[in-house]
Residue frames as qw, qx, qy, qz and C-alpha x, y, z in Angstrom:
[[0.431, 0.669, -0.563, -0.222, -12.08, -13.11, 18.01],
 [0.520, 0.246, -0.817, -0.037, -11.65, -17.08, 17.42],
 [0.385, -0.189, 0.641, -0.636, -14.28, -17.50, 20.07],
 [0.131, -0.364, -0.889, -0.246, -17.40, -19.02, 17.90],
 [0.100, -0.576, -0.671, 0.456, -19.47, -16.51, 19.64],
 [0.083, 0.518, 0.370, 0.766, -21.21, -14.24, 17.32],
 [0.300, -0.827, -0.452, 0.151, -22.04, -12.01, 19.82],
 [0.127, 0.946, -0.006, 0.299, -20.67, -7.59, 20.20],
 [0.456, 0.127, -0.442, 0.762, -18.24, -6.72, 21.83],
 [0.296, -0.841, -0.394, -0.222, -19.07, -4.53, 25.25],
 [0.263, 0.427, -0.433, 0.749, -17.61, -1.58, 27.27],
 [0.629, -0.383, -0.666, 0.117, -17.96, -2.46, 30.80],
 [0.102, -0.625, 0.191, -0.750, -18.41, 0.54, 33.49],
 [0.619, -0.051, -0.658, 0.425, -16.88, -0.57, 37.04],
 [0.438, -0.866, -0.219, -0.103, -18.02, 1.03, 39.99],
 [0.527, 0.155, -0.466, 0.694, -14.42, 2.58, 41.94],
 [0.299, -0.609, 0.209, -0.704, -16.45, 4.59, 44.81],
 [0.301, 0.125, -0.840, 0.435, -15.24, 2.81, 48.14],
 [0.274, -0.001, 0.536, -0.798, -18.28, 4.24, 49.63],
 [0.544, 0.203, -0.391, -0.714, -20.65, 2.12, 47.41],
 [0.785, -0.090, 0.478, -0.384, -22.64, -0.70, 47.86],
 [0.935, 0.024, 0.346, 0.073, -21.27, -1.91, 44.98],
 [0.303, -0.757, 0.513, 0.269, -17.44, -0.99, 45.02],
 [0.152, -0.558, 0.734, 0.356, -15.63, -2.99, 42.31],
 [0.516, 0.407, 0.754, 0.007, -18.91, -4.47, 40.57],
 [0.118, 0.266, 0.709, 0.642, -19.55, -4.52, 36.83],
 [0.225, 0.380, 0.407, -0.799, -22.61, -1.68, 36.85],
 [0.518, 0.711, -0.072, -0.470, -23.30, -1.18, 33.20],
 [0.455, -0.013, 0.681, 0.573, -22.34, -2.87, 29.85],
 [0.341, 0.696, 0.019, -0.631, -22.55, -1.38, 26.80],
 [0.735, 0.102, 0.645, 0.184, -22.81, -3.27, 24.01],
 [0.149, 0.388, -0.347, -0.841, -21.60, -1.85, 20.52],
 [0.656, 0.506, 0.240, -0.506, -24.00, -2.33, 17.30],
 [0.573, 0.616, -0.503, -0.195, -21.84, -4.52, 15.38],
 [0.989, -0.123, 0.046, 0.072, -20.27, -7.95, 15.20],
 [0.795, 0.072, -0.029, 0.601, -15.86, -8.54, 15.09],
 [0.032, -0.986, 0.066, -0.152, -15.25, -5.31, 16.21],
 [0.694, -0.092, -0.366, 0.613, -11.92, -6.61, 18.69],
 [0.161, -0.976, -0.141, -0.031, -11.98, -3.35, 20.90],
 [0.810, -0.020, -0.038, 0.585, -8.63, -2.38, 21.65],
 [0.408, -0.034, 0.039, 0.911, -6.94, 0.57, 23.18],
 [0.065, -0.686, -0.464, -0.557, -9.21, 3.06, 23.82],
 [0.143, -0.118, -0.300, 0.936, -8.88, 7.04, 25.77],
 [0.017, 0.762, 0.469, -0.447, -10.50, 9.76, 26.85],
 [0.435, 0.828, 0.191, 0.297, -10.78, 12.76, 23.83],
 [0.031, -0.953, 0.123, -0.275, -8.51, 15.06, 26.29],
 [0.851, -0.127, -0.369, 0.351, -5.87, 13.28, 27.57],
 [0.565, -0.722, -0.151, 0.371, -3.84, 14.62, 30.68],
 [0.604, -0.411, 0.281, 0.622, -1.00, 15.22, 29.24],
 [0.180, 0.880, 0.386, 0.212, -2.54, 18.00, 26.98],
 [0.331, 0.200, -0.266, 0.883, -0.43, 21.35, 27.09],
 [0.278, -0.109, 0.261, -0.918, -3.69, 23.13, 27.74],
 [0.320, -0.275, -0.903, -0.079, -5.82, 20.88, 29.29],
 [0.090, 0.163, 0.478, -0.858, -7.32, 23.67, 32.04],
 [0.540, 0.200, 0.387, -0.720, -10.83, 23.89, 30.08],
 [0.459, 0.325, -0.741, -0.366, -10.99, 20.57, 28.30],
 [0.724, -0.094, 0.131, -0.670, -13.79, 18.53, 28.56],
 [0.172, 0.143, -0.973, -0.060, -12.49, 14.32, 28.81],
 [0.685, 0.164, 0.454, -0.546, -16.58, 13.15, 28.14],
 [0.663, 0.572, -0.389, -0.285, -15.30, 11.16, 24.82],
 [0.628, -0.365, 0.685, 0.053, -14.06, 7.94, 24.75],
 [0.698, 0.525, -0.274, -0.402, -12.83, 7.01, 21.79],
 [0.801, -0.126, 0.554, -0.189, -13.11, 3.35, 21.20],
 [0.262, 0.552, -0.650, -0.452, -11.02, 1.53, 18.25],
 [0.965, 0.139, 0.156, -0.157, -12.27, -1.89, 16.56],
 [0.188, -0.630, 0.685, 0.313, -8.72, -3.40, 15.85],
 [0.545, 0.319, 0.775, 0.008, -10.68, -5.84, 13.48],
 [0.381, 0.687, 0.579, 0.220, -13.23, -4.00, 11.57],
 [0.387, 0.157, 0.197, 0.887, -11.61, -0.70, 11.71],
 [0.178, -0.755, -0.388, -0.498, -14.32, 1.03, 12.87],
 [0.169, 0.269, -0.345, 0.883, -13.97, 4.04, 15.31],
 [0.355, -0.614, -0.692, -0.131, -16.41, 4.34, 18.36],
 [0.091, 0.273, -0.304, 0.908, -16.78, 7.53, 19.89],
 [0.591, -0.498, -0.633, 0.055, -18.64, 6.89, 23.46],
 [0.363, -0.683, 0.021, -0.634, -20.70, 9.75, 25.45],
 [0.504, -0.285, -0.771, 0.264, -19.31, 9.03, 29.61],
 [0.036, 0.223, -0.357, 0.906, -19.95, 12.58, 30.18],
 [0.489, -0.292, -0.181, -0.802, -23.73, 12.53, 30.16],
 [0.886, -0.380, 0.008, -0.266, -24.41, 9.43, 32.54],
 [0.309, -0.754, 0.500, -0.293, -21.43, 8.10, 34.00],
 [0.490, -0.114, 0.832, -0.235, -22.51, 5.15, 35.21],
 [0.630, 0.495, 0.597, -0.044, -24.64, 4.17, 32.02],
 [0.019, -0.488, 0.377, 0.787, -22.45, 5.29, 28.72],
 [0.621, 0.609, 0.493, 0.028, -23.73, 5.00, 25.16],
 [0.458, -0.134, 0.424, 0.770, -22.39, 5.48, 21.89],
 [0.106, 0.723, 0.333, -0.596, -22.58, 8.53, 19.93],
 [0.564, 0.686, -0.372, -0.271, -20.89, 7.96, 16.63],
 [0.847, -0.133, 0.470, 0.210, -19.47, 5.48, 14.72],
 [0.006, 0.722, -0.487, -0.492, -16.68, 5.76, 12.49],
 [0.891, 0.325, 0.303, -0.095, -17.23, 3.53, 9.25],
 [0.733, 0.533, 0.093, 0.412, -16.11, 3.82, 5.59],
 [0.244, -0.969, 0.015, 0.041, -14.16, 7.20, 6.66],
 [0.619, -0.579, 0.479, 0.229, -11.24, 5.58, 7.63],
 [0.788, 0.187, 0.508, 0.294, -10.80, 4.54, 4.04],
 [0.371, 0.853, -0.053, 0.362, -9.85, 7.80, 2.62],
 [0.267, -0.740, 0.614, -0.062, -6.89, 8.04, 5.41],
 [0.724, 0.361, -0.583, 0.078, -5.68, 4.34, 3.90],
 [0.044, -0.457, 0.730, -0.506, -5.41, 3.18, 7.21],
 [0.849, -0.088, 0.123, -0.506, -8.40, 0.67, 7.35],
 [0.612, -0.226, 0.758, 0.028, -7.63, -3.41, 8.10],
 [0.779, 0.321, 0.539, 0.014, -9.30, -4.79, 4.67],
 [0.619, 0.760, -0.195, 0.025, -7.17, -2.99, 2.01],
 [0.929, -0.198, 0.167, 0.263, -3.85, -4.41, 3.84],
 [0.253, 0.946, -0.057, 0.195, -1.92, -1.44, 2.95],
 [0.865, 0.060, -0.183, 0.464, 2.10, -1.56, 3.49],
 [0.160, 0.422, -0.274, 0.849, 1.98, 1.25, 5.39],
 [0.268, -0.572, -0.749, 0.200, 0.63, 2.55, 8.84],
 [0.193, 0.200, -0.171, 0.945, 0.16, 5.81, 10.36],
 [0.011, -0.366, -0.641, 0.674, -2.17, 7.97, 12.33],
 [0.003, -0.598, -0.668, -0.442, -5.95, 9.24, 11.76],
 [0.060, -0.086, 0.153, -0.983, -6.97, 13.12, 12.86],
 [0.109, -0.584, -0.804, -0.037, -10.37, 13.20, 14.50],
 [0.171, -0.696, -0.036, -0.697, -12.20, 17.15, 14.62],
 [0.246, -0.162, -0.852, 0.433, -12.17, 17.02, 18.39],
 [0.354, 0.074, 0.128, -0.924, -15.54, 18.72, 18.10],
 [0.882, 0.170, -0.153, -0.412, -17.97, 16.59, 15.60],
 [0.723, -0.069, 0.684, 0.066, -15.41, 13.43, 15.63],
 [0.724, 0.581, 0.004, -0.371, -15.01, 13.75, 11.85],
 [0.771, -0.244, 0.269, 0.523, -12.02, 12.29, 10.32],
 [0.145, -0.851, 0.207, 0.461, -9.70, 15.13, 9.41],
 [0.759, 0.597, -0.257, 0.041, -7.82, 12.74, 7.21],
 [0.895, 0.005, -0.275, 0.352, -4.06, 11.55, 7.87],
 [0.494, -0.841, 0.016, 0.220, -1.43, 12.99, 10.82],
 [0.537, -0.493, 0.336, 0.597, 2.00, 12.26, 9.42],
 [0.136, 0.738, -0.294, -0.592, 3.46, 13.36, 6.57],
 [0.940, 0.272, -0.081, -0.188, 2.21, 11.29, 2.95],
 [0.715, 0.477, -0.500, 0.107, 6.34, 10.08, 2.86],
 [0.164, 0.438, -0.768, 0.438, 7.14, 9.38, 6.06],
 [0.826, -0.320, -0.089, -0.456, 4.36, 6.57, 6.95],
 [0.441, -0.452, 0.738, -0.240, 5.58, 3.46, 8.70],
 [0.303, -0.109, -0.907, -0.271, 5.24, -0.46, 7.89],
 [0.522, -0.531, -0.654, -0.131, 2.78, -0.76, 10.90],
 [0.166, -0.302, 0.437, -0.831, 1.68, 1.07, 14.06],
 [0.420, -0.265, -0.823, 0.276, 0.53, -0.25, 17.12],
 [0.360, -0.811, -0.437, 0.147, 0.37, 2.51, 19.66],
 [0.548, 0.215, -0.221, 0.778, 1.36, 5.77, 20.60],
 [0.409, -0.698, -0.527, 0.260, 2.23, 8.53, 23.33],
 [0.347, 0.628, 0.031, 0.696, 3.03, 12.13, 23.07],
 [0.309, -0.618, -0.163, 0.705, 4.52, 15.28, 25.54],
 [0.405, 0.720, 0.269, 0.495, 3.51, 18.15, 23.89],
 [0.228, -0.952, 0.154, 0.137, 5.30, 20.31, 26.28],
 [0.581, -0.326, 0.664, 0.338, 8.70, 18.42, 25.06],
 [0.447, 0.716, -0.368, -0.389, 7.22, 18.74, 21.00],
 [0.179, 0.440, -0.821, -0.316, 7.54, 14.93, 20.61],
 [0.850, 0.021, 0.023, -0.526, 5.54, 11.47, 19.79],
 [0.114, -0.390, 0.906, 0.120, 6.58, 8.01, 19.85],
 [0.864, 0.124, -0.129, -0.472, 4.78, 5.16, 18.24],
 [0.590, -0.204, 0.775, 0.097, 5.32, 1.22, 18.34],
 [0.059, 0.306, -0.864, -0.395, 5.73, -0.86, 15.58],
 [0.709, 0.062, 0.597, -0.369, 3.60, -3.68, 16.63],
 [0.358, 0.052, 0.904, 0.228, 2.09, -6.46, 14.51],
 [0.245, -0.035, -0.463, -0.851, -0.17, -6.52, 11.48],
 [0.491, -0.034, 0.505, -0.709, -3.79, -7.24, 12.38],
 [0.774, 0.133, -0.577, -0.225, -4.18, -9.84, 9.39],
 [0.136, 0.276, -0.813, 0.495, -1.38, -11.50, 12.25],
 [0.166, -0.259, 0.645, -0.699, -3.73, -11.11, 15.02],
 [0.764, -0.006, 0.112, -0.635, -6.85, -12.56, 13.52],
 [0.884, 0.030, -0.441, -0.151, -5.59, -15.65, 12.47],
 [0.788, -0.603, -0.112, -0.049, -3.69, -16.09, 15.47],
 [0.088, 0.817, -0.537, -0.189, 0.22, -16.95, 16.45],
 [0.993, 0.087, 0.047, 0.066, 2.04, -19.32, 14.75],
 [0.828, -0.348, 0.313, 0.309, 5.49, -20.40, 15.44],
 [0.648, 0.373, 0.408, 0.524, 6.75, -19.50, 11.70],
 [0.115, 0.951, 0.210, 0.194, 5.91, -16.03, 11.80],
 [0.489, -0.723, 0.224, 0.433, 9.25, -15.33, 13.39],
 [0.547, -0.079, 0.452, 0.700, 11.05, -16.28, 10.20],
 [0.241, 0.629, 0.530, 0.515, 8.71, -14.17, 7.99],
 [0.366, 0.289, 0.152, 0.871, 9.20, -10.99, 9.40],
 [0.217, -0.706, -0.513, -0.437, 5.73, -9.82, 10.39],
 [0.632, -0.543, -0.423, 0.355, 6.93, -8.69, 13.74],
 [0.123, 0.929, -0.077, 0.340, 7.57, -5.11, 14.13],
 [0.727, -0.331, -0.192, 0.570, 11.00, -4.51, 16.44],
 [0.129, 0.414, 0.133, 0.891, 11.06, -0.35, 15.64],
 [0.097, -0.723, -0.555, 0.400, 9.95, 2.37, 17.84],
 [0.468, 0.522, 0.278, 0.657, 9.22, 5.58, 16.30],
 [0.278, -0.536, -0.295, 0.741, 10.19, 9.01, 17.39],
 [0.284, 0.715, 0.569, 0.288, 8.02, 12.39, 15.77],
 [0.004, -0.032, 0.168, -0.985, 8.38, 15.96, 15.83],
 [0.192, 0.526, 0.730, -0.392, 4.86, 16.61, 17.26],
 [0.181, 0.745, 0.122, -0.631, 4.82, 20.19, 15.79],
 [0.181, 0.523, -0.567, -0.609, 6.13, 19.09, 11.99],
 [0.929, 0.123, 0.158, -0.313, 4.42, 15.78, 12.06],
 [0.674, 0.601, -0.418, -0.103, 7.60, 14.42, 10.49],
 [0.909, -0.408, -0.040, 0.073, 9.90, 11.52, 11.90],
 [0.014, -0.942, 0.293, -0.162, 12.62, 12.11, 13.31],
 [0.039, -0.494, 0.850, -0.179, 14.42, 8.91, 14.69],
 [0.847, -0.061, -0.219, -0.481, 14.01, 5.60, 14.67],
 [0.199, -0.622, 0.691, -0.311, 14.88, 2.80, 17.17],
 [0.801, 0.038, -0.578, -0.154, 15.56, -1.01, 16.70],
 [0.611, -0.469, 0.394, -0.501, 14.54, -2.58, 19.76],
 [0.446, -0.146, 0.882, -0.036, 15.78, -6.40, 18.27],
 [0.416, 0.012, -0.692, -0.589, 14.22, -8.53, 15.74],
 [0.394, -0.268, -0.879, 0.005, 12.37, -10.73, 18.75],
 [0.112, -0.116, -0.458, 0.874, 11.12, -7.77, 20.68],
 [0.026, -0.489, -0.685, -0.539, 7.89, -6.91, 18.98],
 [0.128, 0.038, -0.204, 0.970, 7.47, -3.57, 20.53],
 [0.071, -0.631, -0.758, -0.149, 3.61, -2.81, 21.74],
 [0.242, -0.946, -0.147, -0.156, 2.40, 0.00, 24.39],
 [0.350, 0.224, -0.062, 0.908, 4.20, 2.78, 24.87],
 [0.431, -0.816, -0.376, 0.087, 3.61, 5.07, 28.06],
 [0.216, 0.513, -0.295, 0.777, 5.23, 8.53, 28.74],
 [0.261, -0.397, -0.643, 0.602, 5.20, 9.69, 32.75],
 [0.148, -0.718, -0.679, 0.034, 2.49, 11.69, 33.55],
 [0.341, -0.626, 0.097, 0.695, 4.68, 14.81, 34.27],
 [0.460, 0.856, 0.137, -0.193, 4.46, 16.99, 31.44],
 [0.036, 0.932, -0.360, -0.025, 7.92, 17.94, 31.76],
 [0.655, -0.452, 0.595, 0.118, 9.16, 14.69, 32.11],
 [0.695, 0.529, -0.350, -0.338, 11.20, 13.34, 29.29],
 [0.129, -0.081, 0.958, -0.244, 10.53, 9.48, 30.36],
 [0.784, 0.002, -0.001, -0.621, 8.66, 6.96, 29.32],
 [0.311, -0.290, 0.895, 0.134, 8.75, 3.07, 28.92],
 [0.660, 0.305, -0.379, -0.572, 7.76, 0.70, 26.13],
 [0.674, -0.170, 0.652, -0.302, 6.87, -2.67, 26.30],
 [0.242, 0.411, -0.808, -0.346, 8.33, -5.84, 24.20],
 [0.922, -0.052, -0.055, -0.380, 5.58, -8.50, 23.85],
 [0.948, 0.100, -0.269, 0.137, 7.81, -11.68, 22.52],
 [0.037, 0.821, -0.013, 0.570, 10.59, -10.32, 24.32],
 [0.720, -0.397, -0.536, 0.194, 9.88, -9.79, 27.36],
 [0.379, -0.034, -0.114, 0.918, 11.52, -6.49, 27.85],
 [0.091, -0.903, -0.397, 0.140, 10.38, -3.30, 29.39],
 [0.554, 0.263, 0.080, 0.786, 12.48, -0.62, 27.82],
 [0.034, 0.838, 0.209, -0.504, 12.84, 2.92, 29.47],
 [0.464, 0.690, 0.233, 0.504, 12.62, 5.84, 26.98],
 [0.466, -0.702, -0.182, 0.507, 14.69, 8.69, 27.50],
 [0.279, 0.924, -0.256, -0.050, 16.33, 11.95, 26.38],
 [0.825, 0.098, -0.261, 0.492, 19.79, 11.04, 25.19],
 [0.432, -0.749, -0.134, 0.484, 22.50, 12.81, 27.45],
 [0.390, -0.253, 0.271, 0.843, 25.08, 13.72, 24.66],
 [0.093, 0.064, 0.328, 0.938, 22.25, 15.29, 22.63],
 [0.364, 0.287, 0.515, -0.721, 18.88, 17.20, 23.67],
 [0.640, 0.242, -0.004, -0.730, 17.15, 15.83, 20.23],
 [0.583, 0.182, -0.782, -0.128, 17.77, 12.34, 20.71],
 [0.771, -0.400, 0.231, -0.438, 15.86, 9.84, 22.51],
 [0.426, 0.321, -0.838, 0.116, 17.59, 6.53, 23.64],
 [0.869, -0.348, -0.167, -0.310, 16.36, 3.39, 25.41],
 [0.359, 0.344, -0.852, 0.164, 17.31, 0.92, 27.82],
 [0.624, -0.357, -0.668, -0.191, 16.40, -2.04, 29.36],
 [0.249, -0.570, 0.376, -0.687, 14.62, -1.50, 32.88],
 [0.632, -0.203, 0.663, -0.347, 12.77, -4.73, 33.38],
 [0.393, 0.319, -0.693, -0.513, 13.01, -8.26, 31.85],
 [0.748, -0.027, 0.463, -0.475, 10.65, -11.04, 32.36],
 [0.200, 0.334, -0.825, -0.410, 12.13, -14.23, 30.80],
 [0.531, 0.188, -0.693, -0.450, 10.66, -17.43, 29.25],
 [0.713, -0.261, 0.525, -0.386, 8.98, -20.34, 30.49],
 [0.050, 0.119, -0.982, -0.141, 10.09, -24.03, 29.87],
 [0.694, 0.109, 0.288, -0.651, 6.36, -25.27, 29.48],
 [0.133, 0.007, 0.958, 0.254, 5.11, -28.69, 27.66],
 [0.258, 0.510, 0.728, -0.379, 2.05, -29.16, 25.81],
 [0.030, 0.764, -0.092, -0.638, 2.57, -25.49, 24.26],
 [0.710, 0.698, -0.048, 0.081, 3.20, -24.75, 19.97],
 [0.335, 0.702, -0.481, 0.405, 6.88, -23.96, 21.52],
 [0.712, -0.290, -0.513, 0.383, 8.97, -25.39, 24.42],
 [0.276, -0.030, -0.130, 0.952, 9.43, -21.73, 25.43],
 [0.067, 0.743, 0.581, 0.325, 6.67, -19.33, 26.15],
 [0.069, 0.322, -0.046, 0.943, 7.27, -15.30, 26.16],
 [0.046, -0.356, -0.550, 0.754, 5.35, -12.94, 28.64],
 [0.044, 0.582, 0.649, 0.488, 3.35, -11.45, 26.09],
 [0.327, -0.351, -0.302, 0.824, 3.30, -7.99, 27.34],
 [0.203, 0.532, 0.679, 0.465, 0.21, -6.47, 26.15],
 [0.080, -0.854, -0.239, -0.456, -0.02, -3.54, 27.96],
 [0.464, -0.021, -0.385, 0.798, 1.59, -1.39, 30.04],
 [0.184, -0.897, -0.102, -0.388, -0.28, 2.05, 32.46],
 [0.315, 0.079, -0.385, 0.864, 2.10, 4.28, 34.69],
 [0.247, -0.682, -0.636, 0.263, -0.39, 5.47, 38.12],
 [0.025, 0.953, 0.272, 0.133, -1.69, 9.16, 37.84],
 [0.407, -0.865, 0.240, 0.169, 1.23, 10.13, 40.48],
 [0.592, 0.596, -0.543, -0.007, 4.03, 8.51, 38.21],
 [0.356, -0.659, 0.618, -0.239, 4.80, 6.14, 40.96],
 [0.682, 0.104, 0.699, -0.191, 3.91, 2.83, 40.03],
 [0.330, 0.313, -0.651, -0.608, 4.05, 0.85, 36.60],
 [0.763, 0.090, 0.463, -0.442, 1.35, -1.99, 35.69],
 [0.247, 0.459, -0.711, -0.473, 1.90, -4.68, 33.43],
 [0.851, 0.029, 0.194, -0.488, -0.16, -6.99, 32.06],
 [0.103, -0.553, 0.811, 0.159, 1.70, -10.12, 31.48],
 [0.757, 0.075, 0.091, -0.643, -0.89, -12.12, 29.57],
 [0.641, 0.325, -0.694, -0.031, 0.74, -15.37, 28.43],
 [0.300, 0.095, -0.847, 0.429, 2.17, -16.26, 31.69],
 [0.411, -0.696, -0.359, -0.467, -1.23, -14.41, 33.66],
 [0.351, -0.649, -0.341, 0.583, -0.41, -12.46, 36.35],
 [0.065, 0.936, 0.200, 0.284, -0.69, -8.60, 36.54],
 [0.694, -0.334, -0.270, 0.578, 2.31, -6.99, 38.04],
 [0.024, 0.990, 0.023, 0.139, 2.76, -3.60, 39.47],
 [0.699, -0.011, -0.134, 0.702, 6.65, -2.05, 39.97],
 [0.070, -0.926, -0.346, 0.133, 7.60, 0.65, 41.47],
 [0.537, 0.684, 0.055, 0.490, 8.96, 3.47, 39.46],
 [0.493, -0.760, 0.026, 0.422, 11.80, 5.40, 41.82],
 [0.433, 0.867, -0.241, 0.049, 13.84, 8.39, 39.32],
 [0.078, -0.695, 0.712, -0.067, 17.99, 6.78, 39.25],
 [0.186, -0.356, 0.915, -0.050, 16.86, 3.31, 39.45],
 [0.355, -0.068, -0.765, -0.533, 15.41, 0.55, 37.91],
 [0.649, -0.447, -0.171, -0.592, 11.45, -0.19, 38.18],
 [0.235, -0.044, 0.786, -0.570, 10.98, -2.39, 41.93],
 [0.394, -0.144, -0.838, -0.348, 8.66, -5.44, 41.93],
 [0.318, -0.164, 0.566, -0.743, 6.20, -4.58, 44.78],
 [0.630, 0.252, 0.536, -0.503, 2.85, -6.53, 44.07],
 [0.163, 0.184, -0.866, -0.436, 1.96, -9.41, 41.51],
 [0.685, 0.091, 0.413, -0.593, -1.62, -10.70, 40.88],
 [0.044, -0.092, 0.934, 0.341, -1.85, -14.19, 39.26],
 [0.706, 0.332, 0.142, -0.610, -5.35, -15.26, 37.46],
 [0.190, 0.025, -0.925, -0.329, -5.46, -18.69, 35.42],
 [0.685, 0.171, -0.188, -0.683, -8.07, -21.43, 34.75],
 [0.581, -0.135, 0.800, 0.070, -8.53, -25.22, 35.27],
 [0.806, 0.344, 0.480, 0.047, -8.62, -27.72, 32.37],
 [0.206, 0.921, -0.214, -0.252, -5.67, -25.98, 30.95],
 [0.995, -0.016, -0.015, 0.099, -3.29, -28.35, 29.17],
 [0.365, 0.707, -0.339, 0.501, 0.15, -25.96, 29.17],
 [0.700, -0.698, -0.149, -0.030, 1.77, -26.84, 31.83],
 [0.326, 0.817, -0.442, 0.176, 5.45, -25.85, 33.60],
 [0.839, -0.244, -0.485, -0.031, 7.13, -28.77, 34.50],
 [0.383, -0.135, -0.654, 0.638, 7.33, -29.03, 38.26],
 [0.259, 0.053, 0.252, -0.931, 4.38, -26.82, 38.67],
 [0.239, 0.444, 0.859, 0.095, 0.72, -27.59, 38.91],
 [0.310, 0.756, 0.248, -0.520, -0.89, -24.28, 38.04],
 [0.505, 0.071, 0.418, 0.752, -1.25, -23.62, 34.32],
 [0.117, 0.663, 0.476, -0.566, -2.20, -20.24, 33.59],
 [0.107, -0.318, 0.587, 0.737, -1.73, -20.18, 29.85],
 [0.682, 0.384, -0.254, -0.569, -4.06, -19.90, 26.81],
 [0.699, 0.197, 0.674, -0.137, -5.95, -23.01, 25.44],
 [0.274, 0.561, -0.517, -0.586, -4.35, -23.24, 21.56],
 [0.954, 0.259, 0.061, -0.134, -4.54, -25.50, 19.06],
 [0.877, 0.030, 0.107, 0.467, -1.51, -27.85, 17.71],
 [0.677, -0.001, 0.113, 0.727, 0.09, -24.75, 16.04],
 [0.361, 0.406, 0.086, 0.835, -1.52, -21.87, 16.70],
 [0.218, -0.264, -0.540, 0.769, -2.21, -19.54, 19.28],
 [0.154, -0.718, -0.610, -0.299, -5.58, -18.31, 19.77],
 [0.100, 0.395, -0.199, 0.891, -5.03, -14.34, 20.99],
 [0.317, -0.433, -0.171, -0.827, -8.28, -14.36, 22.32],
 [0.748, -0.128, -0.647, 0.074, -7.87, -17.36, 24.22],
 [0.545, -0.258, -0.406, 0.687, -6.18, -15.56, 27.00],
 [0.001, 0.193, 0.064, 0.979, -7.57, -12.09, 26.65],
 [0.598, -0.485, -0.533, -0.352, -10.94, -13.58, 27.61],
 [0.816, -0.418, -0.399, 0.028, -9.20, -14.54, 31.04],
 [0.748, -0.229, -0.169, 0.599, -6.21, -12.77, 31.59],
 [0.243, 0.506, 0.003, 0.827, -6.41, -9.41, 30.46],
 [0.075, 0.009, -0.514, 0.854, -6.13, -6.79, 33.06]]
């Protein structure tokens, strides 16, 4: 996206076997069979956190174009090390009104058969869609879903621009679902400058905790059960990563851009990808108290012209005059 490079997108398969000659090397790429796809956000068919998950099969990756709206559903059971795609989700999506090119003033969520991959058609209920959805994470042992807000994807292709604050486009809502009625149940303004993205529940079935992550922001909000009532969820802030004074930049300020967030298998550890400023940072997650900065990888780029003054590293996206190329920094910084 806003590279000039007409070339697929590809899902990249990493070696993680310490005993391997080649431990933490690129093994495999899979290229998809289309052009502007933007991948984005993409599980296993069976997630963990499944009530019954005991004979569920997680050989399905299912692989969203946040562009073209197409749906990739990618075989890792059968080779491992050398996946390949097994369906592609096209027009489909246009009978669930949820595709990028009709620009529909609503969002919501698409049902896949978890057998054939068909689309099912739409999750929530036809009156209680959203303006926009981003992401979302569910505890079916708890019988609830949250979703972000996020940003329209018109937004993301042309890039950011400074103005868009006054116009609104910025989601600042998290939504809360009944899982089992599909229907919404609470909603939660997180700010007008907060622009709410990934959303992560704790691995614990049982655990009703999670945290959401505020792009422009800068906030990491935990999610929680309220105390005075057992069907209300309530937030607060756990971790905040402020601004940079920078020159050069579309703004004299530049947000963390918090594009993702993953909480480690054991629930001990939070990851955040902090893509503006570029560094990866991991906190650790201790129950009574707020997350703990333990370990921070930085990653930039010479011949960058953003620079903070009194510092010589800049590890910020390369933009034009007034607008921010997403992809600019996703090339280099994403996790």
């Amino acid at each position: 996206m806003n590279t000039g490079i007409e070339k697929p997108d590809f899902l990249a398969t990493i070696d993680l076997d310490p005993s391997s000659h080649s431990y933490s090397q690129v093994i495999h790429r899979l290229p998809m069979p289309n052009l502007g796809d933007e991948l984005h956000s993409f599980g296993l068919s069976a997630p963990c956190s499944s009530k019954n998950n005991a004979g569920m099969q997680r050989n399905r990756l299912i692989v969203p174009g946040l562009i073209s709206s197409r749906i990739y559903v990618v075989d890792v059971g059968s080779q491992c090390h050398a996946p390949r795609v097994c369906k592609v989700i096209n027009s489909e999506c246009s009978n669930c009104y949820l595709n990028v090119p009709r620009q529909l003033p609503c969002g919501g969520f698409v049902v896949l058969d978890g057998h054939n991959f068909e689309v099912k058609g739409n999750w929530e209920n036809e009156c209680e869609a959203h303006p926009c959805g981003y992401e979302f994470w569910f505890q079916p042992c708890l019988d609830v879903l949250i979703s972000s807000s996020g940003i329209a994807p018109r937004i993301v292709v042309e890039g950011f621009c400074p103005d868009d604050y006054k116009k609104g486009v910025f989601g600042h809502h998290i939504y809360v679902w009944n899982l089992s009625s599909r229907s919404l149940a609470q909603c939660i303004d997180l700010g007008e400058d907060s622009l709410p993205l990934s959303v992560k529940f704790l691995h614990n079935r049982n655990a009703a905790e999670g945290y959401v992550s505020c792009a422009l922001s800068g906030v990491i909000h935990r999610i929680h059960k309220h105390e005075a009532s057992r069907d209300c969820w309530a937030v607060e802030e756990a971790i905040c990563i402020p601004d940079k004074e920078v020159t050069g930049w579309i703004m004299p300020r530049m947000p963390a851009f918090i594009v993702d967030i993953v909480i480690s298998p054991d629930d001990r550890f939070l990851y955040v990808s902090n893509w503006w400023h570029g560094d990866v940072r991991q906190y650790e997650l201790t129950r009574g108290c707020k997350p703990r900065l333990v370990g921070q990888v930085r990653q930039g780029r010479k011949g960058r012209q953003h620079r903070v003054p009194g510092q010589d590293r800049v590890p910020w996206p390369l933009c034009p005059a007034r607008r921010c190329s997403w992809e600019a920094a996703s090339c280099t910084l994403g996790p």
